[in-house]
PASEBA-1860 file (N, C-alpha, C; in nm, 3 decimals):
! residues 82
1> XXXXXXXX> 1.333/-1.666/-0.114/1.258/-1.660/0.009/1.111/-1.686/-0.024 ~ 0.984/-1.799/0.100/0.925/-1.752/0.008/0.827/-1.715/0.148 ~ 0.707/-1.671/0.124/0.659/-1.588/0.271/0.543/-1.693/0.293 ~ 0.486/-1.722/0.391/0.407/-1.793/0.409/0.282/-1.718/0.494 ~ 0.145/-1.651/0.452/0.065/-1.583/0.521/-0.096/-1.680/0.555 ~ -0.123/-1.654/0.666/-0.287/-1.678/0.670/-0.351/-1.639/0.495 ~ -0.464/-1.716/0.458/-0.522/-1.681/0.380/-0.571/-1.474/0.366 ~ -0.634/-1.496/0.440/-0.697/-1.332/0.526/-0.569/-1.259/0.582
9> XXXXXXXX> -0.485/-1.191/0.505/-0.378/-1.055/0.578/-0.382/-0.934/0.558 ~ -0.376/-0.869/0.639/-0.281/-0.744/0.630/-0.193/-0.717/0.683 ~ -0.072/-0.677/0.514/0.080/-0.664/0.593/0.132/-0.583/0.565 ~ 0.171/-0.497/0.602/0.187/-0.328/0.667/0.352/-0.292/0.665 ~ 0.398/-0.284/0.594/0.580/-0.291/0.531/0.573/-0.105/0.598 ~ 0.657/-0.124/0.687/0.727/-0.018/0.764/0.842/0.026/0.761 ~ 0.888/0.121/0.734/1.017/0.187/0.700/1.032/0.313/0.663 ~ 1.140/0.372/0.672/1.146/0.548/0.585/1.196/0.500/0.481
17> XXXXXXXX> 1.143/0.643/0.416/1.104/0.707/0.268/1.288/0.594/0.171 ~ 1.277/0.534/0.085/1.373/0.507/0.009/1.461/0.349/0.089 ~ 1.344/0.269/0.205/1.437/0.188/0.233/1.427/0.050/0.150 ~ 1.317/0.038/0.063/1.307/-0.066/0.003/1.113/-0.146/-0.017 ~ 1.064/-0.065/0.012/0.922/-0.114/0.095/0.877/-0.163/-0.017 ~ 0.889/-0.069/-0.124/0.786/-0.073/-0.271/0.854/-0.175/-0.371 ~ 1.002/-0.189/-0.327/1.060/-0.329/-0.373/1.067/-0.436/-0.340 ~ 1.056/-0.481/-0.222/1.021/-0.534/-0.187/0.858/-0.609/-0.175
25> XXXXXXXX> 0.775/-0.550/-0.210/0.615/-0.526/-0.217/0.604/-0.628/-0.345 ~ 0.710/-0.547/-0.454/0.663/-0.570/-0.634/0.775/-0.724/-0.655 ~ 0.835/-0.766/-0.496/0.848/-0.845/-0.578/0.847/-0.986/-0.503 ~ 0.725/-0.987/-0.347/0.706/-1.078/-0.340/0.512/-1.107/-0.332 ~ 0.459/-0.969/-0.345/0.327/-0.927/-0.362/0.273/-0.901/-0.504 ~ 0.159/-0.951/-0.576/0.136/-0.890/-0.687/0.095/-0.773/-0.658 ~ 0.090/-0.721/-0.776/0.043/-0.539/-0.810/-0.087/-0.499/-0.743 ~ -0.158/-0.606/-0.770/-0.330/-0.588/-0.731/-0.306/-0.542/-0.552
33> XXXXXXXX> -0.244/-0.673/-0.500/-0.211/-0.671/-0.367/-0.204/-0.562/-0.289 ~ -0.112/-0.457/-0.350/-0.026/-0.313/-0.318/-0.116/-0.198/-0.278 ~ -0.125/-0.162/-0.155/-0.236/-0.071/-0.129/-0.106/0.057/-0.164 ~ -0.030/0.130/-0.207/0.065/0.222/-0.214/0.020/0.383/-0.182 ~ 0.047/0.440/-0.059/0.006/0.599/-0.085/0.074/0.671/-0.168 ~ 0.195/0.672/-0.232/0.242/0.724/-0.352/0.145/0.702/-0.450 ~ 0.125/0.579/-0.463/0.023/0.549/-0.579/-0.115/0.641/-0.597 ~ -0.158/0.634/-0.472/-0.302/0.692/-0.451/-0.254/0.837/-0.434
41> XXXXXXXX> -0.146/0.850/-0.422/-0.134/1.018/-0.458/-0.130/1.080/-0.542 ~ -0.099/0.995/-0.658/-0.062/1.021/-0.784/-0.170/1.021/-0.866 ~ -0.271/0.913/-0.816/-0.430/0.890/-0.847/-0.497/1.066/-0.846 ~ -0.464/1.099/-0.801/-0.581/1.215/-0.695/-0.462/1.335/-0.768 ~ -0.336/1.338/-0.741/-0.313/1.464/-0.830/-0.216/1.474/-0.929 ~ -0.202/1.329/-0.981/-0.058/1.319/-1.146/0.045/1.345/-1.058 ~ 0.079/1.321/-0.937/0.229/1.353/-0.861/0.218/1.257/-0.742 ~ 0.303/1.135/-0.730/0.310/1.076/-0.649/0.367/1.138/-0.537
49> XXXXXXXX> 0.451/1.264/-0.553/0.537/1.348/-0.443/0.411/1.464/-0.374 ~ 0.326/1.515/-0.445/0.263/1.589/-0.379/0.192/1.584/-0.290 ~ 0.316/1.603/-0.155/0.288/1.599/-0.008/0.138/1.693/0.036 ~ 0.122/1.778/-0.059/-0.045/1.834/0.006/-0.141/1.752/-0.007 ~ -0.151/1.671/-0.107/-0.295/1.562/-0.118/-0.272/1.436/0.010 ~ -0.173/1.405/0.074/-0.188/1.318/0.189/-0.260/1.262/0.202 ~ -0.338/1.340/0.291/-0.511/1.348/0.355/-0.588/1.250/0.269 ~ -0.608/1.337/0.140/-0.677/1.235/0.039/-0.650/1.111/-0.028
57> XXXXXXXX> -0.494/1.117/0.015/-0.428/0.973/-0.035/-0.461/0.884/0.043 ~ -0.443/0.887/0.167/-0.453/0.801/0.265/-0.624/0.850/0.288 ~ -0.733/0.901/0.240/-0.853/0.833/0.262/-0.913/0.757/0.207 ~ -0.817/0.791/0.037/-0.834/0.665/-0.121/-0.758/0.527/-0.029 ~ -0.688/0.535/-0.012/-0.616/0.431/0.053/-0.704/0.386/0.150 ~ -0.716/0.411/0.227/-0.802/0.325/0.373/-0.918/0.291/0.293 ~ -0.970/0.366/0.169/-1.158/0.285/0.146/-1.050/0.178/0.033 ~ -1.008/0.140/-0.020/-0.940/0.043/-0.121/-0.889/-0.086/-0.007
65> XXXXXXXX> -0.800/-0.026/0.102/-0.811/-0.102/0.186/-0.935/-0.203/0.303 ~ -0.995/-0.111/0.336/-1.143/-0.213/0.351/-1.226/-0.239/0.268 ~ -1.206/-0.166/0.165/-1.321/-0.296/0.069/-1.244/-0.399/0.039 ~ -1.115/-0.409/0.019/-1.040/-0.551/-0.031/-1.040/-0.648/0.122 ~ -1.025/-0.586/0.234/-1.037/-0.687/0.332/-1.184/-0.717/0.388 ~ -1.270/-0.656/0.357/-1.416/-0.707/0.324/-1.422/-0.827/0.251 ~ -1.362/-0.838/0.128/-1.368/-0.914/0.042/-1.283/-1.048/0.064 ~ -1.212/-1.014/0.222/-1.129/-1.124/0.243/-0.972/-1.132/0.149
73> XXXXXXXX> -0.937/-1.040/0.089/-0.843/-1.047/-0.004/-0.765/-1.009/0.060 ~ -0.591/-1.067/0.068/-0.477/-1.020/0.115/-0.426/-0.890/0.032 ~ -0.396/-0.852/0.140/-0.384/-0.663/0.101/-0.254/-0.583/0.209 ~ -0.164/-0.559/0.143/-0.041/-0.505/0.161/-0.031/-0.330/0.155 ~ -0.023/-0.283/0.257/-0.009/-0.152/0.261/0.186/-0.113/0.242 ~ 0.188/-0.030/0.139/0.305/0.028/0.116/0.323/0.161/0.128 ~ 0.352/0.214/0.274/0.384/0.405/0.317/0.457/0.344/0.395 ~ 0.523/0.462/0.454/0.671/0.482/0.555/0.535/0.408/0.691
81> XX> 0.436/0.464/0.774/0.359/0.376/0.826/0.483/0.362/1.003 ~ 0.523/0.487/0.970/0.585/0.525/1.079/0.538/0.572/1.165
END
């Protein structure tokens, strides 16, 4: 498959927890691309599961996310985004 985007995106992979988002992400998005709140959770407290940092995941997340679309760079958000 192959995806065809505007230069300038954001694309926002929606789904619950375990349906494929982050596999989907790694394997038609590079790594850089991947805005991930697991990731940024794991940033902030060594546990991608620890549901108390949220808040802070998703505020690491939203400033990573507008500075990369500042920069004009295609940028893929990976959370449930439910």
């Amino acid at each position: 498959m192959q995806i065809k985007l505007p230069e300038l995106s954001l694309v926002v992979l929606i789904g619950p927890s375990g349906s494929g988002k982050s596999t989907f992400a790694s394997k038609y998005f590079l790594p850089t691309e991947t805005v991930s709140s697991d990731t940024c959770r794991g940033m902030i407290s060594d546990d991608e599961n620890d549901q108390t940092v949220t808040a802070e995941a998703f505020d690491l997340a939203h400033t990573i996310i507008r500075k990369r679309l500042a920069l004009g760079r295609l940028t893929v958000i990976d959370a449930t985004n439910v």
